[in-house]
C-alpha positions as CSV (number, residue, x, y, z in Angstrom):
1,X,0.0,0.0,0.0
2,X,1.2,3.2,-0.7
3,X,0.1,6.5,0.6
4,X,1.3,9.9,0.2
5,X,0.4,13.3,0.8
6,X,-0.9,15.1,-2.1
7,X,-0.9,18.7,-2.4
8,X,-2.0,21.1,-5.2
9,X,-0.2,24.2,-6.3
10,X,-2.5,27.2,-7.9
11,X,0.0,27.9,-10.3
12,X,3.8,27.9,-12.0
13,X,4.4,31.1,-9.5
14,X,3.5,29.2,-6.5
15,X,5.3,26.3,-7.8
16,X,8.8,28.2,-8.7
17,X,8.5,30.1,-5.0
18,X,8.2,26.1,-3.5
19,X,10.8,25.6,-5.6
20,X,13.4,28.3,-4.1
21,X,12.2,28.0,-0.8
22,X,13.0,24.3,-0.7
23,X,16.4,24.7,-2.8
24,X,18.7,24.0,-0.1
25,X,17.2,20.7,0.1
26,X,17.1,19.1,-3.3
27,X,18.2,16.2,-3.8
28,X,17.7,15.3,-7.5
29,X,15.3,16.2,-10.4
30,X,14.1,13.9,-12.8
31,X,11.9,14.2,-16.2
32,X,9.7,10.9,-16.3
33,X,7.3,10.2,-18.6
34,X,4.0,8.2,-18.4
35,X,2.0,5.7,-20.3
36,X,-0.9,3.7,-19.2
37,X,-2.5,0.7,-20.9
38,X,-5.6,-1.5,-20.5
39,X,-6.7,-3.9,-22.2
40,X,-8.9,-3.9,-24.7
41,X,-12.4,-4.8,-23.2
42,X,-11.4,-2.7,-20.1
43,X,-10.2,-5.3,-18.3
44,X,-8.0,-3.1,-15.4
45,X,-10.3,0.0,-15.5
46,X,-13.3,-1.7,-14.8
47,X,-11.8,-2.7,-11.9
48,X,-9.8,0.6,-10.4
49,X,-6.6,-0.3,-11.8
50,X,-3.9,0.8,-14.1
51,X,-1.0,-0.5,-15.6
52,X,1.6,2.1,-16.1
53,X,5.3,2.6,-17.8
54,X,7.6,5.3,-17.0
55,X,10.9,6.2,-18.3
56,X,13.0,8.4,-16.4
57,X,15.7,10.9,-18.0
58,X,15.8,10.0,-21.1
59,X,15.4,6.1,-20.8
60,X,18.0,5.7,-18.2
61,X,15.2,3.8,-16.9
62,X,12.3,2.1,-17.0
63,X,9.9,1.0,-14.3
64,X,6.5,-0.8,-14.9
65,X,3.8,0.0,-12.2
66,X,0.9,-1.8,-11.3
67,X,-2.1,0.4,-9.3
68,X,-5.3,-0.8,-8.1
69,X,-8.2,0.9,-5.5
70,X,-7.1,4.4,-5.5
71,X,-8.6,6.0,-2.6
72,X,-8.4,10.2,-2.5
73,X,-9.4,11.6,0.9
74,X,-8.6,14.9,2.2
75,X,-5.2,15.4,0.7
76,X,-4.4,11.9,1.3
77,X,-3.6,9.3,-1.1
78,X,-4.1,5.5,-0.5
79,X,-3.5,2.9,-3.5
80,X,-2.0,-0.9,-3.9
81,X,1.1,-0.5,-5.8
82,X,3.5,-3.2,-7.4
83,X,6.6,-1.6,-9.5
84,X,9.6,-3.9,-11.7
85,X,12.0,-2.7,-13.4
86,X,12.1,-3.4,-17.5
87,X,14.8,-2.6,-20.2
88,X,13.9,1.0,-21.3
89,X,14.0,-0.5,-25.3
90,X,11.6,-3.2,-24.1
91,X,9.4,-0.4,-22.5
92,X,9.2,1.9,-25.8
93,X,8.6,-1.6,-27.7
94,X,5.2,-1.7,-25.9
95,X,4.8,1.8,-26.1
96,X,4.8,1.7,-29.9
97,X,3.0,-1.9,-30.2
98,X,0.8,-2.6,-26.8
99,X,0.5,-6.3,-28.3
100,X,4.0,-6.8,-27.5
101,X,3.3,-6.5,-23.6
102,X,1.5,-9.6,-23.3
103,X,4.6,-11.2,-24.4
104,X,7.5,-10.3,-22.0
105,X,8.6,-11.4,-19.2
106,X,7.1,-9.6,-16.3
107,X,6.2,-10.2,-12.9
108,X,3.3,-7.9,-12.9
109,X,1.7,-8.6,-16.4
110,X,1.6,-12.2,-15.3
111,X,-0.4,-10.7,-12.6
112,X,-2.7,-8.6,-14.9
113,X,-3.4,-11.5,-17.1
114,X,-4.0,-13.9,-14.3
115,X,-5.8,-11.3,-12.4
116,X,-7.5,-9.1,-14.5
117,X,-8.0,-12.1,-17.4
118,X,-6.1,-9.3,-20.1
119,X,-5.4,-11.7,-22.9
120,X,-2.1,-12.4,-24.0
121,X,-1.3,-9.3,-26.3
122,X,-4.9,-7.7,-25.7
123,X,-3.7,-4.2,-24.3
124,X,-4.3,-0.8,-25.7
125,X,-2.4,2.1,-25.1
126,X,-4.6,5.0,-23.6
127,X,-1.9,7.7,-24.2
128,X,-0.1,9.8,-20.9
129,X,1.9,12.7,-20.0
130,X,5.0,14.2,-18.5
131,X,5.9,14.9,-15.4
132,X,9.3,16.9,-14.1
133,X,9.6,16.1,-10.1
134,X,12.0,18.1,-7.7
135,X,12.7,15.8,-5.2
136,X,14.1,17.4,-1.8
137,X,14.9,15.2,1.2
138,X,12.9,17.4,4.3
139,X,13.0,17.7,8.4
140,X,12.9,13.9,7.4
141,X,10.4,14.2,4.9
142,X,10.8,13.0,0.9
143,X,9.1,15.8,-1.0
144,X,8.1,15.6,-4.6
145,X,7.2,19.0,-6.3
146,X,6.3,17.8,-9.7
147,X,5.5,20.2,-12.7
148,X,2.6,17.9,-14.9
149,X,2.5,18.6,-18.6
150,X,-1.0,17.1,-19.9
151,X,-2.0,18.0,-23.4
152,X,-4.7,20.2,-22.0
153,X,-2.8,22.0,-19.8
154,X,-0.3,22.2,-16.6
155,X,-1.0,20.9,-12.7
156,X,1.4,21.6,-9.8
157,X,1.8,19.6,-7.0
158,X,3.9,18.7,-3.8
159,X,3.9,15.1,-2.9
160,X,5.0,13.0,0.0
161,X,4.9,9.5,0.8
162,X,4.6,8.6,4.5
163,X,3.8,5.6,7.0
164,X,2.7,8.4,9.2
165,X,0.6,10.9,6.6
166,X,-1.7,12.8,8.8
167,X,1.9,14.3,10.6
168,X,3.8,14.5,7.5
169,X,0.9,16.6,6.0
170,X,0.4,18.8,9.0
171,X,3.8,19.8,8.8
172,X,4.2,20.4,5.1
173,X,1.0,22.7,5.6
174,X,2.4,24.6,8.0
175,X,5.5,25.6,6.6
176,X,3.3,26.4,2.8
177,X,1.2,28.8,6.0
178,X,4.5,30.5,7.1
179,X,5.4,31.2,3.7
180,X,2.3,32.6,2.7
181,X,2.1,29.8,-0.4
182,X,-1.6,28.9,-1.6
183,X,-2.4,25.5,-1.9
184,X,-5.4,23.4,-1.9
185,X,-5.9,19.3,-1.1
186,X,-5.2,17.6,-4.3
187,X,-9.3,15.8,-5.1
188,X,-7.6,14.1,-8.5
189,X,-4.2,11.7,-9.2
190,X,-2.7,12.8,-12.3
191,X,-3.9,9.9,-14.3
192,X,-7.6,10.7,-13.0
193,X,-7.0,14.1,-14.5
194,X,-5.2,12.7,-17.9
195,X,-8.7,10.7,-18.2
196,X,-10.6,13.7,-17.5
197,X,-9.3,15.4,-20.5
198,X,-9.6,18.8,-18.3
199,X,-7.5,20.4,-14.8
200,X,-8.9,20.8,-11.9
């Protein structure tokens, strides 16, 4: 189960002052881009799920993710997550040709066909987006400050995943207070808003 702490920024202002206030911190950046797949009669969505590949920095990596039962609550993010790494040419490959995911070898898309009954090869691509996450290391705290470019638009938003999320959240808000930064809970994941076609 992962949960984090999900926090929406009004705008690239409010973003770039998160950004200087937290430079001291950061630890790396990284440009990642997302594509999500189904399969072809629905097979994951139907059933809150999504099967995700991501490349990082230009396909230094490439990690396929597995999410299921998203839950959304005040700010607070609670999903089933399984992640493997694949070879980034292997990724693109099914990027290009969604057949070919049904053919390699995967943990997790043995788990989608087994689990969600996807046929071998029966996956569509649905498209994605990218993202450009700030990563700065805290009072303890991994924050994410990612800059979202959907077609339709741009979404800021600090992130932070946590075992104890009501604390970590109370003191990320208080330091945005102190600093006078606007933000609101986040009520959409990014891929909820890449299916919605629209931002918040």
């Amino acid at each position: 189960m992962e949960v984090e702490v999900k926090l929406r920024l009004p705008n690239a202002a409010t973003h770039n002052r998160v950004l200087s206030l937290l430079s001291p911190f950061l630890l790396k950046t990284q440009c990642q881009e997302n594509f999500f797949f189904d399969g072809v009669s629905r097979e994951l969505s139907s059933k809150r799920a999504v099967l995700r590949v991501r490349f990082y920095d230009n396909d230094s990596l490439c990690v396929v993710c597995l999410k299921a039962k998203a839950v959304l609550v005040d700010g607070v993010s609670r999903v089933e997550e399984d992640e493997e790494e694949s070879e980034p040419l292997i990724g693109r490959a099914c990027v290009s040709d969604p057949s070919k995911l049904g053919s390699i070898d995967s943990r997790i898309l043995k788990r989608v066909r087994d689990e969600f009954g996807v046929e071998n090869g029966a996956f569509v691509c649905l498209g994605g987006f990218k993202n450009l996450r700030n990563v700065f290391n805290w009072k303890g705290l991994k924050l994410e400050v990612d800059e979202t470019e959907f077609e339709f638009g741009t979404c800021y938003e600090i992130e932070c995943e946590s075992v104890e999320p009501e604390e970590a959240k109370k003191l990320i808000e208080e330091f945005l207070k102190e600093n006078g930064v606007e933000y609101s809970y986040s009520e959409k994941s990014k891929f909820a808003i890449f299916q919605s076609g629209k931002l918040p």
